[in-house]
PDB file of N, CA, C and O in Angstrom, chain B, residues numbered from 101:
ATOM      1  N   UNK B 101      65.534 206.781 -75.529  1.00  0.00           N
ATOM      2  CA  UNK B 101      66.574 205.780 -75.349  1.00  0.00           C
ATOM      3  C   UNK B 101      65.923 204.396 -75.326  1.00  0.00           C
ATOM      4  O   UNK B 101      64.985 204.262 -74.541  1.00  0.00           O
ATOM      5  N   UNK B 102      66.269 203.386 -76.046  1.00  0.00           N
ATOM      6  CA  UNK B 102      65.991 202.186 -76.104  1.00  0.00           C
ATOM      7  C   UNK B 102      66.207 201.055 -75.044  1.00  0.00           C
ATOM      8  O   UNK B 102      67.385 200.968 -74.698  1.00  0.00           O
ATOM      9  N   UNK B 103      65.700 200.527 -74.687  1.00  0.00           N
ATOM     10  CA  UNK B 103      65.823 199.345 -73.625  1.00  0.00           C
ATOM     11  C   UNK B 103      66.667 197.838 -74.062  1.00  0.00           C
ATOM     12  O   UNK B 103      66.218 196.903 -74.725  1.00  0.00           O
ATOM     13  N   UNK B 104      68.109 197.993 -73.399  1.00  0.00           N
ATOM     14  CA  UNK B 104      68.515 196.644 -73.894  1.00  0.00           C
ATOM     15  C   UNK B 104      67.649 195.353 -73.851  1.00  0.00           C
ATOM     16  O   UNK B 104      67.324 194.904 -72.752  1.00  0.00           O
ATOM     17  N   UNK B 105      67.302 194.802 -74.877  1.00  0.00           N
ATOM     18  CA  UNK B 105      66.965 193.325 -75.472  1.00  0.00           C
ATOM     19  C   UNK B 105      67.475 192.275 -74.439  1.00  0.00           C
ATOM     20  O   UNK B 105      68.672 192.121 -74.680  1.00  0.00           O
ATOM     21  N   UNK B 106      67.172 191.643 -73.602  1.00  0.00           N
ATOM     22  CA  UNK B 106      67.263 190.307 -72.890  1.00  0.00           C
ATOM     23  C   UNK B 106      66.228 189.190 -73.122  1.00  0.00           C
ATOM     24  O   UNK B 106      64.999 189.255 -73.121  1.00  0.00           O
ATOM     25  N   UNK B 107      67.245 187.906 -73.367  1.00  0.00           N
ATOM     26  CA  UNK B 107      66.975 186.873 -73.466  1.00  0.00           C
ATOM     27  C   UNK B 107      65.649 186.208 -72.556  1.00  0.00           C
ATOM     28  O   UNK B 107      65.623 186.437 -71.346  1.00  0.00           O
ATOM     29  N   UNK B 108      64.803 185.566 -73.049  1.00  0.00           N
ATOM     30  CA  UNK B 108      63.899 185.109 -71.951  1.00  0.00           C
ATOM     31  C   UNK B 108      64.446 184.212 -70.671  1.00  0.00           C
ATOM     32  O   UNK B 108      65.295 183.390 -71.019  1.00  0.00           O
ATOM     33  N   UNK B 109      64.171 184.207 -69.450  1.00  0.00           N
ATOM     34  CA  UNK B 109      65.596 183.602 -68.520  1.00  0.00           C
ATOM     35  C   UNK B 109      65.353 182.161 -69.081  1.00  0.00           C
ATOM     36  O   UNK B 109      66.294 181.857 -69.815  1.00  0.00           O
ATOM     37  N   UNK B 110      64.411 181.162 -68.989  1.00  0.00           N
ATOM     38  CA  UNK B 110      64.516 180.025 -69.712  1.00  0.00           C
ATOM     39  C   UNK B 110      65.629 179.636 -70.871  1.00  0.00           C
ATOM     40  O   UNK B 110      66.636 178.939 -70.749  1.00  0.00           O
ATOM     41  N   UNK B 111      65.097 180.339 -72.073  1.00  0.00           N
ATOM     42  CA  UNK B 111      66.248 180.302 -72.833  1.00  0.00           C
ATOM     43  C   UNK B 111      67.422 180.752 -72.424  1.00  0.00           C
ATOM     44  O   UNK B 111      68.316 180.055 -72.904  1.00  0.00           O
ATOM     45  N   UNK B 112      67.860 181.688 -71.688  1.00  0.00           N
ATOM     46  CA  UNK B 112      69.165 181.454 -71.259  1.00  0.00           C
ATOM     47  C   UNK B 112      69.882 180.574 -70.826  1.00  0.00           C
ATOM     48  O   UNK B 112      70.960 180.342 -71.374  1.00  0.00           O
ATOM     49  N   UNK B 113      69.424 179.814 -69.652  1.00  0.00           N
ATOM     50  CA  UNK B 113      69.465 178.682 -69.040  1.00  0.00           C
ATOM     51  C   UNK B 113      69.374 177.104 -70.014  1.00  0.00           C
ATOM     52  O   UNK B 113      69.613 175.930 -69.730  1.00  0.00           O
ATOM     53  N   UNK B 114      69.183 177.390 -70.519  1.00  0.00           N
ATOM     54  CA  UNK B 114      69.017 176.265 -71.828  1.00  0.00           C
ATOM     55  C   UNK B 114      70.674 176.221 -72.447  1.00  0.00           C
ATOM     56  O   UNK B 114      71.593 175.418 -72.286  1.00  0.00           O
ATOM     57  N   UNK B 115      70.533 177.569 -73.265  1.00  0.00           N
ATOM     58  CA  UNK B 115      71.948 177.869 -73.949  1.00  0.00           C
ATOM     59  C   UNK B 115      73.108 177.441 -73.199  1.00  0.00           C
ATOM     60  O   UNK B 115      73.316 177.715 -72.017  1.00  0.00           O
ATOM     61  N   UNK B 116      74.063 176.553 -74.173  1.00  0.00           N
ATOM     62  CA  UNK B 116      75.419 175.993 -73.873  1.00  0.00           C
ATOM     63  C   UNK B 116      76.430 177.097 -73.487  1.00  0.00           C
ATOM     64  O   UNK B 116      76.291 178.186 -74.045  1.00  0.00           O
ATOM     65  N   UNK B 117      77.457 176.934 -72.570  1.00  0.00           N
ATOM     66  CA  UNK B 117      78.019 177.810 -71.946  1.00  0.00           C
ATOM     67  C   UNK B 117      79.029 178.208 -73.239  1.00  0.00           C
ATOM     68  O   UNK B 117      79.539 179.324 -73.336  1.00  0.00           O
ATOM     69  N   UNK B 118      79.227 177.180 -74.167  1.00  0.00           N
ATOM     70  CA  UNK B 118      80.322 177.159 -75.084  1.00  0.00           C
ATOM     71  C   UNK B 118      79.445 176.847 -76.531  1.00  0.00           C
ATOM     72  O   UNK B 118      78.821 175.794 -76.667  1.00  0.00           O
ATOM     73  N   UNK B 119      79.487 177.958 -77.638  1.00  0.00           N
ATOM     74  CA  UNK B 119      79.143 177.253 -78.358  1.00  0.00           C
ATOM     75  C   UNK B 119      80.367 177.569 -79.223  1.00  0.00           C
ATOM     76  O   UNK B 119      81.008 178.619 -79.272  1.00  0.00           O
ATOM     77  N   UNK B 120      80.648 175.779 -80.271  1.00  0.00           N
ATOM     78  CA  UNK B 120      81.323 176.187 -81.157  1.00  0.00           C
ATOM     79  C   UNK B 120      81.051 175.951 -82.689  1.00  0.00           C
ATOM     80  O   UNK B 120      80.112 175.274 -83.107  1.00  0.00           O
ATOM     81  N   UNK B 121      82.014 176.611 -83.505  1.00  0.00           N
ATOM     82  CA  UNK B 121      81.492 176.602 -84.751  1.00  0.00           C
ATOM     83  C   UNK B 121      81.270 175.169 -85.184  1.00  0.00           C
ATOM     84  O   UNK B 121      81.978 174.400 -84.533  1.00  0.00           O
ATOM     85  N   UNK B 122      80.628 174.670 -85.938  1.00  0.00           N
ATOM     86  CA  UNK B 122      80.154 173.658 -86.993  1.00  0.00           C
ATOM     87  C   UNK B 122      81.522 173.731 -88.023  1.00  0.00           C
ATOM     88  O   UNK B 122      81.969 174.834 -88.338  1.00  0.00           O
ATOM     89  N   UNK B 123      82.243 172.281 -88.595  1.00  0.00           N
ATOM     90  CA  UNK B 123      82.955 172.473 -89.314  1.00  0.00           C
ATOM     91  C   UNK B 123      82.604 171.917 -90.822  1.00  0.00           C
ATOM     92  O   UNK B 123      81.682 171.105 -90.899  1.00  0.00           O
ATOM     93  N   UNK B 124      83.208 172.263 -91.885  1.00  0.00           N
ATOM     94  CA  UNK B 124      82.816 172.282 -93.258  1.00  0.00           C
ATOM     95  C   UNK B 124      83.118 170.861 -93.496  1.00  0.00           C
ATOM     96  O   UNK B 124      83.701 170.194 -92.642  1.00  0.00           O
ATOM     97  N   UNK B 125      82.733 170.362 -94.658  1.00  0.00           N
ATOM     98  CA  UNK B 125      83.416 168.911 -95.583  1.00  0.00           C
ATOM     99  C   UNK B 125      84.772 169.145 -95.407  1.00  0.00           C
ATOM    100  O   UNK B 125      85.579 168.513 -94.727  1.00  0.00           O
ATOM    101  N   UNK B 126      84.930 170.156 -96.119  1.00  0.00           N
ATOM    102  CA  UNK B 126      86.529 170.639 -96.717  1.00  0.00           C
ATOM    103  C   UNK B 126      87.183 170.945 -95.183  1.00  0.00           C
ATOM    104  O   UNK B 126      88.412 170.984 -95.244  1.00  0.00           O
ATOM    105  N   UNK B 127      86.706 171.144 -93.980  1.00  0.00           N
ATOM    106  CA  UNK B 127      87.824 171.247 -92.595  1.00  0.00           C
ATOM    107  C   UNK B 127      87.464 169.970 -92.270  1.00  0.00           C
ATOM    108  O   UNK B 127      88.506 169.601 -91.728  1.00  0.00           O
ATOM    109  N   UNK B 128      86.414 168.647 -92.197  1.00  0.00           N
ATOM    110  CA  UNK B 128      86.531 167.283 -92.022  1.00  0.00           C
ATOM    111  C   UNK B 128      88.006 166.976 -93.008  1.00  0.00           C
ATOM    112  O   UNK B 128      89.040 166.623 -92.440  1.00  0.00           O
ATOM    113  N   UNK B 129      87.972 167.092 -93.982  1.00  0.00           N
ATOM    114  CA  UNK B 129      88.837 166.161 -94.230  1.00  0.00           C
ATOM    115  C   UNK B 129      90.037 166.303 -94.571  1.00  0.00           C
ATOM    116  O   UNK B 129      90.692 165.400 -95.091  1.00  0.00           O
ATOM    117  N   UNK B 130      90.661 167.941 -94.215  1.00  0.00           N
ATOM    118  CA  UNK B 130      91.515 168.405 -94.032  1.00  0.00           C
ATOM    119  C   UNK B 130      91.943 167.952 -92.633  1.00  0.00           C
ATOM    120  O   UNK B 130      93.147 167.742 -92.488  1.00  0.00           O
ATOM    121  N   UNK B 131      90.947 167.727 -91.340  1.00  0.00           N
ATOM    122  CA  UNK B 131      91.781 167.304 -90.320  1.00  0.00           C
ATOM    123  C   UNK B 131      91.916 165.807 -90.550  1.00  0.00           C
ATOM    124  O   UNK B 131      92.897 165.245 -90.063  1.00  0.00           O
ATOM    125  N   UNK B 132      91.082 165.150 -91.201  1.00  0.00           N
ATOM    126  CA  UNK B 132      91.133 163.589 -91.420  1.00  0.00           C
ATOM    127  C   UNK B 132      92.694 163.053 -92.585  1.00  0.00           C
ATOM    128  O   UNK B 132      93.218 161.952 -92.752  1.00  0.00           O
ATOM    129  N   UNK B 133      92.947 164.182 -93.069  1.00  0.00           N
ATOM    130  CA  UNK B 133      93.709 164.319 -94.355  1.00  0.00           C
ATOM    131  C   UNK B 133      93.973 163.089 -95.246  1.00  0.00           C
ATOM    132  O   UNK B 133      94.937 162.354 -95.460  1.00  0.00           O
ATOM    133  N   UNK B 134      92.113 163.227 -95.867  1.00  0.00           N
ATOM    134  CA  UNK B 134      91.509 162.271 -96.915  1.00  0.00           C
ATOM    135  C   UNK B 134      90.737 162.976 -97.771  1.00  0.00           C
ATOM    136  O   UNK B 134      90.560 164.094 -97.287  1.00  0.00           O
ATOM    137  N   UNK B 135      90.111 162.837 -98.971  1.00  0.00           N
ATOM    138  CA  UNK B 135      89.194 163.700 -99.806  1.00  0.00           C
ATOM    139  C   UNK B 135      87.941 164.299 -99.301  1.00  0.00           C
ATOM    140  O   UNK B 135      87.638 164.186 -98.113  1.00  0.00           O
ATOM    141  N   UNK B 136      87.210 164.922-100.139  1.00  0.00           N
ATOM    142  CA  UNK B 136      85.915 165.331 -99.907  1.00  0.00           C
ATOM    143  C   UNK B 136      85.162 164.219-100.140  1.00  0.00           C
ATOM    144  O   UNK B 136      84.387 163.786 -99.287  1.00  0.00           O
ATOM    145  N   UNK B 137      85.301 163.753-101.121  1.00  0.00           N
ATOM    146  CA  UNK B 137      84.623 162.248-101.381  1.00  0.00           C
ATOM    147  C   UNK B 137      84.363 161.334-100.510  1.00  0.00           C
ATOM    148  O   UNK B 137      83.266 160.776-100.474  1.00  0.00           O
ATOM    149  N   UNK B 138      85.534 161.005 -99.530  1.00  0.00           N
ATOM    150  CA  UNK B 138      85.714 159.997 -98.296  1.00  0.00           C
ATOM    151  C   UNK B 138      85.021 160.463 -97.446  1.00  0.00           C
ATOM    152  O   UNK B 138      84.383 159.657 -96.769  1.00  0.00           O
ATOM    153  N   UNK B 139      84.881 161.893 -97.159  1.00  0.00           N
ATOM    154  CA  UNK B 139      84.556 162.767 -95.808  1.00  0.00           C
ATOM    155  C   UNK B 139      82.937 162.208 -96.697  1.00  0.00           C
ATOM    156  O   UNK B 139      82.328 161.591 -95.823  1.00  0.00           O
ATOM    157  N   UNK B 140      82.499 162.200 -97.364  1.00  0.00           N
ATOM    158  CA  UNK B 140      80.458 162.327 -97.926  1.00  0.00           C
ATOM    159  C   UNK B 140      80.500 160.734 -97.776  1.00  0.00           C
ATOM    160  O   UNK B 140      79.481 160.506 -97.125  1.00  0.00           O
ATOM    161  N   UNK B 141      81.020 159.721 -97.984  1.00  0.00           N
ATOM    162  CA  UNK B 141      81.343 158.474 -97.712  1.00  0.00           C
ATOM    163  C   UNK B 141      81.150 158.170 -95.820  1.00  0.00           C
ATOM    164  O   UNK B 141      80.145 157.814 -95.205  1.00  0.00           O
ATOM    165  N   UNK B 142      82.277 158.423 -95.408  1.00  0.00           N
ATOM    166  CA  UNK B 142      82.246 158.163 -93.961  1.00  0.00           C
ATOM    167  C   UNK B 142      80.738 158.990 -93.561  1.00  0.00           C
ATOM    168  O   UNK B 142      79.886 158.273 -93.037  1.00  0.00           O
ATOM    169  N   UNK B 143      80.419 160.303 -93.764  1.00  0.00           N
ATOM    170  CA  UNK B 143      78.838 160.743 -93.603  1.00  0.00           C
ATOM    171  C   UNK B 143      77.485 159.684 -93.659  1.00  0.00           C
ATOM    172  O   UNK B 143      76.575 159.567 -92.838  1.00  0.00           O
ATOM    173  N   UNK B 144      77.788 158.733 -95.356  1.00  0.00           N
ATOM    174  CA  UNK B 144      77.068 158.104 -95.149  1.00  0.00           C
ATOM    175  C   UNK B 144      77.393 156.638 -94.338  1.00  0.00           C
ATOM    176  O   UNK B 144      76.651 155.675 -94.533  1.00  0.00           O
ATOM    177  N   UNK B 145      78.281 156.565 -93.632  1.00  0.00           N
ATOM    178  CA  UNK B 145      78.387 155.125 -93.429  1.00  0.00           C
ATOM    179  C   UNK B 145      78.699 155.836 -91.553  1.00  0.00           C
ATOM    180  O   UNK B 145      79.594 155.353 -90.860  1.00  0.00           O
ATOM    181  N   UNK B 146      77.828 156.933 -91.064  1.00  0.00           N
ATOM    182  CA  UNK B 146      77.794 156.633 -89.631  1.00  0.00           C
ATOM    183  C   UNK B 146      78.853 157.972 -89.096  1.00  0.00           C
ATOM    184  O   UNK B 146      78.861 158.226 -87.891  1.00  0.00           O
ATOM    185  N   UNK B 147      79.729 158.796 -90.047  1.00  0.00           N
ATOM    186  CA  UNK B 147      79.980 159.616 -89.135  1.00  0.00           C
ATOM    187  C   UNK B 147      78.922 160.893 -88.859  1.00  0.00           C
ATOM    188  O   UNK B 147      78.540 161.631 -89.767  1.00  0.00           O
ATOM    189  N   UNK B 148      78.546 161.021 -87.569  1.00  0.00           N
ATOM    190  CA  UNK B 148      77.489 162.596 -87.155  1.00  0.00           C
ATOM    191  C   UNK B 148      77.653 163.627 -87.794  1.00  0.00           C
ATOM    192  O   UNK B 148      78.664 164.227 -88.157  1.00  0.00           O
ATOM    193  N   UNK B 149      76.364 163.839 -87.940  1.00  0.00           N
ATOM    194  CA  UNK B 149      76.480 165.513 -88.926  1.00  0.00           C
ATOM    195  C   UNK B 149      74.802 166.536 -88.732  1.00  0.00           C
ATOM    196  O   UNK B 149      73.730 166.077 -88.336  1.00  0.00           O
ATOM    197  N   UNK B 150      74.935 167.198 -88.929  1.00  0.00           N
ATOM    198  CA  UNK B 150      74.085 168.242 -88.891  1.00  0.00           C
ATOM    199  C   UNK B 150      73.446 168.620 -90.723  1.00  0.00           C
ATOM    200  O   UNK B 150      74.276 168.775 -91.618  1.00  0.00           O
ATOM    201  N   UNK B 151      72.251 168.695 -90.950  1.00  0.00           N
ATOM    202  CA  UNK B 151      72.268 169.128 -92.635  1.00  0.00           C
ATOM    203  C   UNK B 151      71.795 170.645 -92.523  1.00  0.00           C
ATOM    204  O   UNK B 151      70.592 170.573 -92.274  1.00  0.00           O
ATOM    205  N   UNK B 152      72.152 171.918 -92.587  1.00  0.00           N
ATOM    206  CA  UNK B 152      71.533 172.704 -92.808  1.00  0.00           C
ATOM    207  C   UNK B 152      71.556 173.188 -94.195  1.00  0.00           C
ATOM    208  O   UNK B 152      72.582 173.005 -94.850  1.00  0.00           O
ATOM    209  N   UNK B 153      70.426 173.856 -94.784  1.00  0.00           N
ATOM    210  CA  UNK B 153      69.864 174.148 -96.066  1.00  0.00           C
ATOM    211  C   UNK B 153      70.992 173.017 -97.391  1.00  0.00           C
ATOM    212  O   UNK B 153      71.547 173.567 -98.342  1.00  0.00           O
ATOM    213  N   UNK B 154      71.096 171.614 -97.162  1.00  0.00           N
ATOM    214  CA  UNK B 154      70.997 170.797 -97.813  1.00  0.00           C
ATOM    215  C   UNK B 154      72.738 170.491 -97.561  1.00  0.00           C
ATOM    216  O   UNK B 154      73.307 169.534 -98.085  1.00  0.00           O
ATOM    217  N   UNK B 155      73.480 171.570 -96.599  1.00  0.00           N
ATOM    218  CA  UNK B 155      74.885 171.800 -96.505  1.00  0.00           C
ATOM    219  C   UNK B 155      74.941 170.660 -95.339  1.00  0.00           C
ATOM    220  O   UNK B 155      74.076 170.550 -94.470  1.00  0.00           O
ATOM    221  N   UNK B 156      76.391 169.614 -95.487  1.00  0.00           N
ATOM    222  CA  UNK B 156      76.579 169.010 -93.391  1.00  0.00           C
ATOM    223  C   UNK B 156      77.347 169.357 -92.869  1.00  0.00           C
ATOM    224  O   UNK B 156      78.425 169.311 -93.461  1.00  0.00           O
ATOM    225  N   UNK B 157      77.346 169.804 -91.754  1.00  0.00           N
ATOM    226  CA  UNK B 157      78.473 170.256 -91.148  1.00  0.00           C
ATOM    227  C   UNK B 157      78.534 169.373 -90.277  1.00  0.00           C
ATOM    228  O   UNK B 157      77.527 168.672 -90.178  1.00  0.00           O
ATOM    229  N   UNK B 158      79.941 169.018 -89.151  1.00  0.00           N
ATOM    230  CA  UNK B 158      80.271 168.484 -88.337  1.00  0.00           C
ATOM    231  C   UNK B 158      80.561 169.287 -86.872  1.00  0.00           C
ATOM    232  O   UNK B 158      81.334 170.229 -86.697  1.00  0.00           O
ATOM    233  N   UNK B 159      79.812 168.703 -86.007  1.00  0.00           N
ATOM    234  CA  UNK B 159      80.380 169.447 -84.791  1.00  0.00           C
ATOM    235  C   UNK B 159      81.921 168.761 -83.869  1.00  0.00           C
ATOM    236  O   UNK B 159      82.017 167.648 -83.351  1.00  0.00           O
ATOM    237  N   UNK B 160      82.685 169.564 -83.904  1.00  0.00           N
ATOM    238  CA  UNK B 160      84.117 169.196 -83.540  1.00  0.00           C
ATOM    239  C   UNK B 160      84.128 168.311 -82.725  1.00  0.00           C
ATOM    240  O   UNK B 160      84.781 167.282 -82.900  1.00  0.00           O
ATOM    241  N   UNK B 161      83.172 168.614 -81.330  1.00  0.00           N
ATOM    242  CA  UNK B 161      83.458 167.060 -80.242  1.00  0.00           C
ATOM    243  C   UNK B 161      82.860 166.011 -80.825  1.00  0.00           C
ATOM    244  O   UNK B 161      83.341 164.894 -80.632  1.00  0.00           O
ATOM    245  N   UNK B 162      81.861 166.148 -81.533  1.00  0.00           N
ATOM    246  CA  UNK B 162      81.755 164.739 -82.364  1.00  0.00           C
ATOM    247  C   UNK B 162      82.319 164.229 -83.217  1.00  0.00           C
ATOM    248  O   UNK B 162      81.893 163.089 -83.402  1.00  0.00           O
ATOM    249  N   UNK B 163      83.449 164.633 -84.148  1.00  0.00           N
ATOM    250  CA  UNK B 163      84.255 164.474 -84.747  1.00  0.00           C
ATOM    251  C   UNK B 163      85.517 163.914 -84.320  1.00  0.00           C
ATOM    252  O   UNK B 163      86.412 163.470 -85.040  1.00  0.00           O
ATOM    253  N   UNK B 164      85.468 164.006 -82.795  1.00  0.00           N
ATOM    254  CA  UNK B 164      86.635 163.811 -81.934  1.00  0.00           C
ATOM    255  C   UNK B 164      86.260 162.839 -81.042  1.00  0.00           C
ATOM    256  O   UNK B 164      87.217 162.356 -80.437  1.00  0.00           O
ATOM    257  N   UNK B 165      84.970 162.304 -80.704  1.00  0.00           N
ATOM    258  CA  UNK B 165      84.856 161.396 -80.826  1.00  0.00           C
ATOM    259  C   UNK B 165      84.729 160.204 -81.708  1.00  0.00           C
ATOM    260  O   UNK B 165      85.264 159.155 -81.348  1.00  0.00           O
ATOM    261  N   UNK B 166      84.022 160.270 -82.912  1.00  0.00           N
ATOM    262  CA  UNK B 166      84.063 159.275 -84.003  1.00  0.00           C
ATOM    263  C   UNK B 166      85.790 158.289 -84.136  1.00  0.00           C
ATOM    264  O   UNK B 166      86.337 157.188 -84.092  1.00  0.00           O
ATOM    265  N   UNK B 167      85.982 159.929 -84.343  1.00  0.00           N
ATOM    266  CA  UNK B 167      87.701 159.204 -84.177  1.00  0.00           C
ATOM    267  C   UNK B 167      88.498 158.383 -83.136  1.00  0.00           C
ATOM    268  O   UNK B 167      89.447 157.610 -83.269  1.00  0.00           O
ATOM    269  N   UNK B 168      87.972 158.702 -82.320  1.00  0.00           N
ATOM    270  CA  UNK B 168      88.554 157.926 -80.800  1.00  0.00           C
ATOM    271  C   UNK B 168      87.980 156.632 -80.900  1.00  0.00           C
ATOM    272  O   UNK B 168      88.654 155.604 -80.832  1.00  0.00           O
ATOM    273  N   UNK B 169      86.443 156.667 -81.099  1.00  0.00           N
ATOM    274  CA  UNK B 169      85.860 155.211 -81.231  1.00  0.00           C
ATOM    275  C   UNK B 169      86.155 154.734 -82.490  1.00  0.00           C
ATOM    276  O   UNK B 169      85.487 153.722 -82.706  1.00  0.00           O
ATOM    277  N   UNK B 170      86.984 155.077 -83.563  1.00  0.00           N
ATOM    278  CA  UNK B 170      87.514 154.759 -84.696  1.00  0.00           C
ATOM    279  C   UNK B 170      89.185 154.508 -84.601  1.00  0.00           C
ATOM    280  O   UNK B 170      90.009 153.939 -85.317  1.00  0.00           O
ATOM    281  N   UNK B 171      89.207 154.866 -83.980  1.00  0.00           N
ATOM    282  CA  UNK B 171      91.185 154.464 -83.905  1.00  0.00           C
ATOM    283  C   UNK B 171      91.392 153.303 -83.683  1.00  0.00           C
ATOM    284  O   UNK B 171      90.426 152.706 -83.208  1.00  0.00           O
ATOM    285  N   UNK B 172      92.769 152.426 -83.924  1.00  0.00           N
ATOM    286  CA  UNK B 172      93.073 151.249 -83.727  1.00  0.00           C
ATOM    287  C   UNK B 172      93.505 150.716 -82.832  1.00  0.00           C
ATOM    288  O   UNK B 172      93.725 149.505 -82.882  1.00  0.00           O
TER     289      UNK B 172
END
């Protein structure tokens, strides 16, 4: 019988109580409801993003903030 796998306690303690998914171009600017174009635009002109393997994703509370400090 195999021994369940546990986390080192450090890294546990590290890890966010909540993690959530990363969202796509195409769910930026579906909630922004503007192009893909605008969403790689606003990327380069200051909205937060993450690049993995050359892809950006957005993490939602930062997205929800940008907007708050972006509203009129």
């Amino acid at each position: 019988m195999r021994k369940k796998a546990t986390l080192p306690q450090p890294f546990e303690q590290a890890r966010s109580p909540e993690v959530k998914k990363l969202l796509k171009v195409t769910d930026v600017a579906e909630i922004l409801g503007v192009s893909k174009v605008k969403v790689y635009d606003l990327l380069k002109n200051g909205l937060p993003s993450v690049k993995i393997d050359g892809a950006r994703r957005v993490q939602p509370e930062k997205l929800q903030a940008w907007i708050e400090r972006h509203s009129a």
